[in-house]
N, C-alpha and C positions, 0 to 999 in steps of 0.2 A: 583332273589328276589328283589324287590322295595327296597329305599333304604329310610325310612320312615321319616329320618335325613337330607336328603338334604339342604332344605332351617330352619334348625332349626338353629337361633341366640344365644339358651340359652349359659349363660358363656362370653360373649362378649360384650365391651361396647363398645356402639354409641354414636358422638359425631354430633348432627344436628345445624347449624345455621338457624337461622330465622324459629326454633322448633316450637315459639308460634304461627304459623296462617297458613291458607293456604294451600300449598305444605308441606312446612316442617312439619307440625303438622302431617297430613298425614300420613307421611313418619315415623314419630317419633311413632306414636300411632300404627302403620304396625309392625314394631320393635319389640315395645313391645309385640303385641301379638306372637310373632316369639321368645319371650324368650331372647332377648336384654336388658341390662341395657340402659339407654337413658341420656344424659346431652343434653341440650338443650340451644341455646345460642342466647338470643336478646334482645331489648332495653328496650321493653314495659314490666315494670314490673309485672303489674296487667294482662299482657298475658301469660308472663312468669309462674304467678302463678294457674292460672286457667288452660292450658296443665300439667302444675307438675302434679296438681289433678287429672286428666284424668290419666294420663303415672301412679300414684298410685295405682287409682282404677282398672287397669286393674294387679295390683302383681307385675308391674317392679320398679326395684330398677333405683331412677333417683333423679337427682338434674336439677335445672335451673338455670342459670349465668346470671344477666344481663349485657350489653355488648355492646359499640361503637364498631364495626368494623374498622371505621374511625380513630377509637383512636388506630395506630400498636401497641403502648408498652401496649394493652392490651391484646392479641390473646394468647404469652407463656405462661404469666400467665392466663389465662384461661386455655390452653390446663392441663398446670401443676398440676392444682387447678382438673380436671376432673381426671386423674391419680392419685391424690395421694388417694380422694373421690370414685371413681368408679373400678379404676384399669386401665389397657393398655387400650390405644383408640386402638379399632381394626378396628373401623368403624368409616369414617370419611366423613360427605355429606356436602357438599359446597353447604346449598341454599341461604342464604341471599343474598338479591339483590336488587336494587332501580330500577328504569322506569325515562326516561324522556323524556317528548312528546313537539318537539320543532324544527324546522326548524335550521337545522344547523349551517345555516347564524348569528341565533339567541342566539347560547349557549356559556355563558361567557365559561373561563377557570377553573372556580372555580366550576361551574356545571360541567363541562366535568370531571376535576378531581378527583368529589364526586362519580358518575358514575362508573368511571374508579378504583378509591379506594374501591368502597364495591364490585363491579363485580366482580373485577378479582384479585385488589393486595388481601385484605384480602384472597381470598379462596388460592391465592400462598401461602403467609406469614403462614397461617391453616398447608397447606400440609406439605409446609416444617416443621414446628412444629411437629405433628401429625408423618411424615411421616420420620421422626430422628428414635425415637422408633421404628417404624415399620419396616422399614430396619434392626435394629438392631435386633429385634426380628423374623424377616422373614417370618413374616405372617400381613398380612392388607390389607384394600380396601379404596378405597376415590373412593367416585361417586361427581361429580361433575353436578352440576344443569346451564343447558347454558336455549336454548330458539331456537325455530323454526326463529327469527330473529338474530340468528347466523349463519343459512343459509343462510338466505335472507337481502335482503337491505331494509331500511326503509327509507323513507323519512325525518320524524319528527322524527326519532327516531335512528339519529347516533352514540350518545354516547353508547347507550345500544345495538345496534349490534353490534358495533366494540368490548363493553367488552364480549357481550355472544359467537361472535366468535374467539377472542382470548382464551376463555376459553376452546374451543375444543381442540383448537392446542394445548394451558397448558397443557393437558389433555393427549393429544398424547406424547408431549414430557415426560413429567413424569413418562408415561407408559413406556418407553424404559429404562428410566434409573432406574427406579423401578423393573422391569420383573424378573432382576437378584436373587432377595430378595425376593422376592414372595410374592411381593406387588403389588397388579392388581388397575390400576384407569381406570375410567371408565366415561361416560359423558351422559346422560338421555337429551334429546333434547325435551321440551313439547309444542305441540300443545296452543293453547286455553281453556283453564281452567276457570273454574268459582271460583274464590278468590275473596278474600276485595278490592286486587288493580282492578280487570278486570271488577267489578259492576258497574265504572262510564262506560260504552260502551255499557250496553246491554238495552238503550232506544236511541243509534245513528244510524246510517244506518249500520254502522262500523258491529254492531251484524250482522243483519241477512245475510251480503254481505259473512260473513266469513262462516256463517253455509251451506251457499248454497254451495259456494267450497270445504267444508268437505263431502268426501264420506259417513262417517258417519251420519254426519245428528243434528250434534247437536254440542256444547265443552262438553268437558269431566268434571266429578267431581276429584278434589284431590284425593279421595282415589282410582282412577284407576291409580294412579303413584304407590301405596304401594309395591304391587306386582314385577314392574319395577326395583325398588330401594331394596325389601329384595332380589330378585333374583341376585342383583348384590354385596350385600354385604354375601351371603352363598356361601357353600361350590360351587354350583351348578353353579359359573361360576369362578372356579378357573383358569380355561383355558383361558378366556377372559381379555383380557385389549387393551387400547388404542381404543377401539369401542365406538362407535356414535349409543345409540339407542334412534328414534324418537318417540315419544309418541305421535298423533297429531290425533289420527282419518282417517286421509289420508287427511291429509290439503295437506302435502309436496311431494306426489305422481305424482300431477299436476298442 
């Protein structure tokens, strides 16, 4: 007998950064209709407000927090503030994230450590937060959002592979020490997307060079992560943790 309940979120709250745009919106509006409550967490207010509205009019109960990443003595209290408002974060996605396009030689330290702080410290600082409760409660997921240039190496773009492939390995390790609790984390590796950050490239050579290398034929829309991301926060991959799944089209194939 099918089991009709598998990837159903209703009863469970999700806690997304970088909710209002992109990937995360995405992801958050995927949620909702999967029957998840949704908190949402990012800077731009007037984004933040306009996803609220969406995440209502689809019936979920949801708040949005706006939120420095940057700023660490803001994240518990966030987490706190989504618990006492929503209930247990049972689901926890680490997408916020910066870009920085720049020859190495070139990147102060103060970029490199903006980089390195919303990449990777914030989604650590998240999980451990998030991931207090969930231990203790012994049920949770955190999917972590890295990037096909955490495979690969970039030229102009050190800062941000170094934080999206360290976030793999976060990823891994947390997975171990989590397994016990029955807290699965997880890490979604994506391709080429067409978002607000990816629009400045699709009138340089940069586009059409990447699509020819894509078996598929094209980048992907946001909402082909949705699926990705509620399949790793249901029942339906309880079995799963410390896995690397690529979402890329078959960029990464060859």
């Amino acid at each position: 007998m099918r089991d009709s309940k598998l990837f159903d979120l209703s009863g469970r709250v999700a806690l997304v950064t970088g909710g209002n745009g992109g990937i995360g919106r995405s992801i958050a509006l995927g949620f909702a209709d999967a029957g998840a409550s949704l908190a949402i967490l990012g800077r731009n207010a007037e984004k933040n407000k306009k996803v609220l509205a969406e995440l209502e009019s689809r019936g979920a109960r949801a708040i949005a927090i706006q939120s420095d990443l940057t700023d660490t003595a803001q994240i518990r209290p966030a987490v706190a503030r989504v618990e006492q408002e929503l209930g247990p974060v049972g689901i926890l996605v680490n997408n916020a994230g910066i870009g920085l396009i720049k020859p190495s030689l070139e990147v102060s330290l103060e970029e490199w450590n903006r980089v390195i702080d919303i990449n990777l410290t914030a989604c650590f600082l998240l999980s451990q937060a998030a991931g207090i409760s969930m231990t203790r409660r012994k049920a949770g997921k955190i999917i972590n959002i890295s990037s096909i240039y955490g495979l690969f190496g970039n030229p102009v773009a050190a800062s941000y592979s170094a934080s999206k492939g360290a976030l793999i390995q976060l990823t891994k390790s947390m997975a171990i020490e989590f397994a016990p609790s029955n807290v699965q984390v997880n890490v979604i590796v994506p391709g080429y997307f067409h978002t607000e950050l990816t629009e400045q490239f699709k009138d340089t050579l940069f586009y059409p060079e990447t699509i020819k290398r894509t078996p598929a034929g094209r980048w992907g829309e946001t909402e082909e992560l949705a699926g990705t991301a509620i399949f790793l926060a249901s029942r339906a991959s309880d079995y799963m943790t410390g896995a690397t799944l690529v979402v890329d089209g078959g960029y990464s194939v060859h």
